[in-house]
C-alpha positions as a printed NumPy array, in Angstrom:
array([[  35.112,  153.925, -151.479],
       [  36.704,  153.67 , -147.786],
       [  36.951,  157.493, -146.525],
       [  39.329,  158.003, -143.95 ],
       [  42.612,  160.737, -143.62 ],
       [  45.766,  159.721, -142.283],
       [  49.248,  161.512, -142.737],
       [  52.78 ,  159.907, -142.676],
       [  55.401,  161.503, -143.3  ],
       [  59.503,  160.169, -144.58 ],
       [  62.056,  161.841, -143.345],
       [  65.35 ,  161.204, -141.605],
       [  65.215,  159.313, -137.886],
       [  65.578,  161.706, -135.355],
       [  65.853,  160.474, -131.474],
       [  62.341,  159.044, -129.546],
       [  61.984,  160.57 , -126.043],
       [  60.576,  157.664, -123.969],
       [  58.278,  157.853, -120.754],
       [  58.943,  154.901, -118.648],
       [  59.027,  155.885, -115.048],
       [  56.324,  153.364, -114.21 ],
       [  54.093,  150.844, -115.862],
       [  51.234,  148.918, -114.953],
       [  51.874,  145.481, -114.481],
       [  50.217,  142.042, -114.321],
       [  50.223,  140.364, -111.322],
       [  48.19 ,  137.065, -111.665],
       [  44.546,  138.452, -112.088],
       [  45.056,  142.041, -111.032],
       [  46.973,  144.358, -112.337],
       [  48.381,  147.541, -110.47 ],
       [  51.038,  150.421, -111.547],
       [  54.362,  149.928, -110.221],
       [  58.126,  150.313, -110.428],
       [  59.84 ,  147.897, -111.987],
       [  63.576,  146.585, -110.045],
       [  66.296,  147.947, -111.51 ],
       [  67.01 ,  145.007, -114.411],
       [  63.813,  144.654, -115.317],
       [  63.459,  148.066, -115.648],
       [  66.395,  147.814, -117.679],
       [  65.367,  145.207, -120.41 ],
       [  61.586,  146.929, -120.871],
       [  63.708,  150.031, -121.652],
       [  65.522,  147.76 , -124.69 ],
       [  61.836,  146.615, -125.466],
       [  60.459,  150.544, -125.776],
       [  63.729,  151.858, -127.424],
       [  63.544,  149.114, -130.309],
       [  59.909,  149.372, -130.737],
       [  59.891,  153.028, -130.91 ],
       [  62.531,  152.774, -133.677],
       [  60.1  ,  149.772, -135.221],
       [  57.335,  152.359, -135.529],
       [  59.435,  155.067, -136.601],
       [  60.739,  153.739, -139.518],
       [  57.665,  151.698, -140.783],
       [  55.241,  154.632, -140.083],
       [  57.481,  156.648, -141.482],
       [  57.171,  158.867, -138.673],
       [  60.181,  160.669, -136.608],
       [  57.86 ,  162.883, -134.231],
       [  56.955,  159.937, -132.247],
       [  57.647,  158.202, -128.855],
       [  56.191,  155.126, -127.073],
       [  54.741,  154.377, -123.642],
       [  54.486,  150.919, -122.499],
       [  51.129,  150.283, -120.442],
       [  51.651,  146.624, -119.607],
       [  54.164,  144.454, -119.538],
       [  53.696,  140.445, -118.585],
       [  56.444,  137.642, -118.513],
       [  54.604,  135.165, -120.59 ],
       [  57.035,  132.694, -121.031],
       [  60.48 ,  132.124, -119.043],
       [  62.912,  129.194, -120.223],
       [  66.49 ,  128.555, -119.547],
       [  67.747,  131.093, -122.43 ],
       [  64.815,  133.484, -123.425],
       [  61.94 ,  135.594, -121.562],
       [  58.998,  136.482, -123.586],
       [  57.311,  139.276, -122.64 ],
       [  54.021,  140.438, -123.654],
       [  52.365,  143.904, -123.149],
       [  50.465,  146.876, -124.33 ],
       [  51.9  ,  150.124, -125.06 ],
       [  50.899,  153.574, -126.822],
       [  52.319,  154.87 , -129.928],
       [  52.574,  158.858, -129.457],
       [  52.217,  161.169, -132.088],
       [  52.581,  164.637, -130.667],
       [  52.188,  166.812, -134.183],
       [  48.789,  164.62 , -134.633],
       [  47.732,  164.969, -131.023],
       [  46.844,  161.36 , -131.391],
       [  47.682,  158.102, -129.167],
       [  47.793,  155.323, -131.112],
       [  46.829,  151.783, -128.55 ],
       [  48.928,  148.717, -130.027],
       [  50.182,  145.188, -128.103],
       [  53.552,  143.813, -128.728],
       [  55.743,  140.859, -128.019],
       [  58.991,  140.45 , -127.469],
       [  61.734,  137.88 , -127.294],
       [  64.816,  139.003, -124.418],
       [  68.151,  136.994, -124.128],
       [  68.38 ,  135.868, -120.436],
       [  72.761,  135.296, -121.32 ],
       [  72.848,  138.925, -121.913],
       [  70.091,  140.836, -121.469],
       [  69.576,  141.606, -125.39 ],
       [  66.809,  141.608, -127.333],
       [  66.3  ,  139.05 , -129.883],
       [  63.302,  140.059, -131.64 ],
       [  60.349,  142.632, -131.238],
       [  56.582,  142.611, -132.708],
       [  53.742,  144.713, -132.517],
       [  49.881,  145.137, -133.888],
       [  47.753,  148.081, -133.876],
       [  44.181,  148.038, -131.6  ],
       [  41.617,  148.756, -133.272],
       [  40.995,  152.642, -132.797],
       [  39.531,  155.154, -134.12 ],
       [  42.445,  156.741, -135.213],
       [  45.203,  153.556, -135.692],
       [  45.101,  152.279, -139.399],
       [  44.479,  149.198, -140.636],
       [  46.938,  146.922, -141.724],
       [  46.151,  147.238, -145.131],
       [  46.132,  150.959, -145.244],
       [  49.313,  151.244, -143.149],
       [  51.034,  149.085, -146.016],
       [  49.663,  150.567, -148.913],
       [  50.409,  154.097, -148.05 ],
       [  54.259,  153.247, -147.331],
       [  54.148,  151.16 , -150.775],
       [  53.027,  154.695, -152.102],
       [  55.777,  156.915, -150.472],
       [  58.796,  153.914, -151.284],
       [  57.849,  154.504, -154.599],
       [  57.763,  158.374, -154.779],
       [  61.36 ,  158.398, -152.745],
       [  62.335,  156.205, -155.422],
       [  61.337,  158.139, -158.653],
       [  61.99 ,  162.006, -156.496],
       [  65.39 ,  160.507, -155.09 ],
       [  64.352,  161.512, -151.963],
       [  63.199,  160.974, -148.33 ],
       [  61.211,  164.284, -148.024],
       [  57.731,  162.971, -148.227],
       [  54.082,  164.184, -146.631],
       [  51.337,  161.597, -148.113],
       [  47.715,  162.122, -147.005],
       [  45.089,  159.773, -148.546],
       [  41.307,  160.661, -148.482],
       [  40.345,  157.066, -149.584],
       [  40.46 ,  153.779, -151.546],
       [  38.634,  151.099, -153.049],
       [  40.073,  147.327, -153.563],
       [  39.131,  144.676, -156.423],
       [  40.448,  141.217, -156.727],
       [  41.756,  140.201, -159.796],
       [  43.084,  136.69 , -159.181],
       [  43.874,  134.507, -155.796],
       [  46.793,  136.206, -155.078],
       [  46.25 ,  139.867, -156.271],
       [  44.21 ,  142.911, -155.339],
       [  43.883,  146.442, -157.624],
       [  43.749,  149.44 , -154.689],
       [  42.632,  152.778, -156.565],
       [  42.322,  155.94 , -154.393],
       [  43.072,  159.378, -154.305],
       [  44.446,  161.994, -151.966],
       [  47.126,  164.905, -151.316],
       [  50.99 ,  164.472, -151.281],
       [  53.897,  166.897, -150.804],
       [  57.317,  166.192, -151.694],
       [  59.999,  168.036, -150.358],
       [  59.522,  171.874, -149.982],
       [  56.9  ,  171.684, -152.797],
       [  53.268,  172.909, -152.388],
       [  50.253,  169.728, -151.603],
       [  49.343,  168.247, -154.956],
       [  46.715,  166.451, -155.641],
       [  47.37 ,  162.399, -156.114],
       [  45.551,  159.423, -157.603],
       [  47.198,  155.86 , -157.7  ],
       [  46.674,  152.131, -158.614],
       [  48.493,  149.79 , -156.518],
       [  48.559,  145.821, -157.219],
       [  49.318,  144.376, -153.62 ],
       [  50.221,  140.784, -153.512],
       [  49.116,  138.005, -151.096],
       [  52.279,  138.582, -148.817],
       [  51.19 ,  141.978, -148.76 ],
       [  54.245,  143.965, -150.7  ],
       [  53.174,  145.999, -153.913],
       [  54.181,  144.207, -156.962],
       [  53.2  ,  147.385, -159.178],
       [  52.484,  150.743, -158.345],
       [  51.459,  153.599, -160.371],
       [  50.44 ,  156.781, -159.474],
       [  50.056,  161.014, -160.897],
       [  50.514,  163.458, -159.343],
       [  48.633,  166.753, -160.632]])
């Protein structure tokens, strides 16, 4: 049984207040804080805005804002910029930081972003991949059967089996609220599929 306690909650997205007076950039093998000219300060702002509403709505999490630490023009061609960095997920209510890197893909035409990615660092306090997913399997499935977005999960720990190639059984147990209601105890047994995505999930809430 993997112990651990993280908290998500699914609510409605609210607006992310972003910190991006400076960053720390890299300059060939240094790096050094700085301000950033005018455009460029411009497109990382796209980068931070779109990641922050990335996070929100895949953490399920509206109390959040992002900081980005580093920021690196990887890759340049006649139409794109890729840029590469590492930035701080912010979770004031949790009093926690969360360190993750991201990429992202910036339209040189128009100054739009095309695309934006992001993985957790390791941390003491970041969940894993696995975990992230199978908690917001868990709460798509409770908004589904409650009919509603008003959702506090908490799980105190899991345990995964294989049953085939492509399939895993994750049983675990912790605490959910839904709504206004009181913390009630939950158990579940998700079947998570190669790609990831739940293809069952059951769960009772006592």
């Amino acid at each position: 049984m993997k112990n651990f306690r993280t908290t998500l909650n699914l609510t409605s997205v609210l607006a992310v207040i972003l910190s991006l007076t400076t960053f720390s950039v890299a300059n060939g093998n240094s790096k050094k804080d700085t301000a950033y000219p005018k455009t460029s300060a411009k497109n990382y702002s796209v980068i931070a805005q779109n990641l922050s509403q990335k996070l929100k709505s895949e953490l399920a999490e509206n109390n959040l804002s992002v900081k980005l630490k580093t920021v690196e023009e990887s890759q340049v061609t006649n139409r794109e910029i890729v840029v590469k960095g590492e930035a701080v997920c912010i979770l004031p209510t949790e009093n926690t930081q969360l360190p993750l890197q991201f990429e992202a893909i910036l339209n040189k035409s128009n100054n739009l972003l095309e695309d934006v990615k992001y993985v957790f660092v390791e941390s003491n306090y970041a969940p894993s991949a696995s975990e992230d997913v199978l908690m917001k399997e868990i709460m798509k499935q409770i908004s589904k059967d409650y009919k509603t977005s008003q959702i506090t999960i908490a799980i105190d720990g899991f345990e995964s089996t294989k049953l085939n190639e492509n399939q895993k059984s994750v049983k675990g147990l912790g605490e959910v609220r839904v709504g206004d209601l009181v913390w009630k105890k939950i158990t579940f047994d998700v079947v998570m599929d190669a790609d990831n995505r739940a293809s069952k999930v059951d769960y009772k809430i006592e």
